[in-house]
Each structure stands twice: as structure tokens, then as C-alpha cells.
N, C-alpha and C positions, 0 to 999 in steps of 0.2 A: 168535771161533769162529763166530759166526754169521754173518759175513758169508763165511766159507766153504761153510755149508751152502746158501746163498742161491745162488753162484756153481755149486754143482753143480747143484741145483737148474732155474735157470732159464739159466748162462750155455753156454757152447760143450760143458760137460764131461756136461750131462745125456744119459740114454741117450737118450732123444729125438735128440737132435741127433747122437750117435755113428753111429746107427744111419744116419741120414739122409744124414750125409756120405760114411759106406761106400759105400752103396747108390747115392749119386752119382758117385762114386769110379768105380765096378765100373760104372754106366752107358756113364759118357765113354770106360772101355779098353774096355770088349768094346763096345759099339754106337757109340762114334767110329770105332772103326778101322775097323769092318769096314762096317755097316749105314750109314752117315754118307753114304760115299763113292760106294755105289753106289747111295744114293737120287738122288744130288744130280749122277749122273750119267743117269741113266736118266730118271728122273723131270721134272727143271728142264732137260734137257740140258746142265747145264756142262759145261765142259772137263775131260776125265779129268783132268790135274795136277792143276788147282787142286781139285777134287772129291778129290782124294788129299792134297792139301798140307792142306787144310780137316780129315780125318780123321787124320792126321799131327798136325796142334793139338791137338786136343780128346784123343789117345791120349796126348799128353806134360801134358796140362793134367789129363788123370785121375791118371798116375802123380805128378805133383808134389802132386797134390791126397792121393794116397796117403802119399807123402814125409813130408808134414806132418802128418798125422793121427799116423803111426808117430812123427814126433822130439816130437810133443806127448803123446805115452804116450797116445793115445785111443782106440787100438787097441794089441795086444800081438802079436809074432809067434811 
């Protein structure tokens, strides 16, 4: 039993860390897709594609990262 309270506590399940992965979650979709692309276009001059392929990552790298959160019950919908 205690080594349950322990694991919410300090491992993946505490709200600390709930909270953190949301809010990196919601980071990567809305500021990968959108803001990502056109710094890295504008600003570094990359190549539009690859400056879109780059923000195309990090939007599927959000929602998987959301995926998991939801099939680990650490968020509820």
C-alpha cells in the first residue's frame, strides 16, 4: 500500500506531472503547428516544406503525446 502512495506521489501519476504533460501536450498542437513553422520560416529562412514538415512533427508528437496521457487514464475526457 505504500508503495502505491509513494508512486502517486512522486512517479508520472502526481498532479505535478499531470499538469506538466497537458500543458506540453497543448504546447506542441497549437504552437508546433502553427507558430513553429512560420518562425523557422521567416526568421532562420528555412525552406517553407521543411519549416511545415518540422511543424507537422511536433503537431503529431503533441497528439500522441495526448494519446498517451488519455490510454494511461491521466487525464479523463
Amino acid at each position: 500500500m505504500a508503495e502505491d502512495e509513494n508512486l502517486k506521489v512522486t512517479g508520472i501519476y502526481s498532479k505535478f506531472w499531470r499538469i506538466t504533460l497537458v500543458v506540453f501536450s497543448m504546447l506542441l498542437i497549437f504552437v508546433g503547428g502553427t507558430y513553429v513553422p512560420y518562425l523557422l520560416s521567416v526568421t532562420l529562412k528555412m525552406s517553407y516544406f521543411a519549416s511545415i514538415g518540422i511543424g507537422l512533427v511536433l503537431l503529431i508528437a503533441g497528439f500522441g503525446l495526448m494519446i498517451f496521457l488519455i490510454r494511461k487514464k491521466l487525464i479523463t475526457v
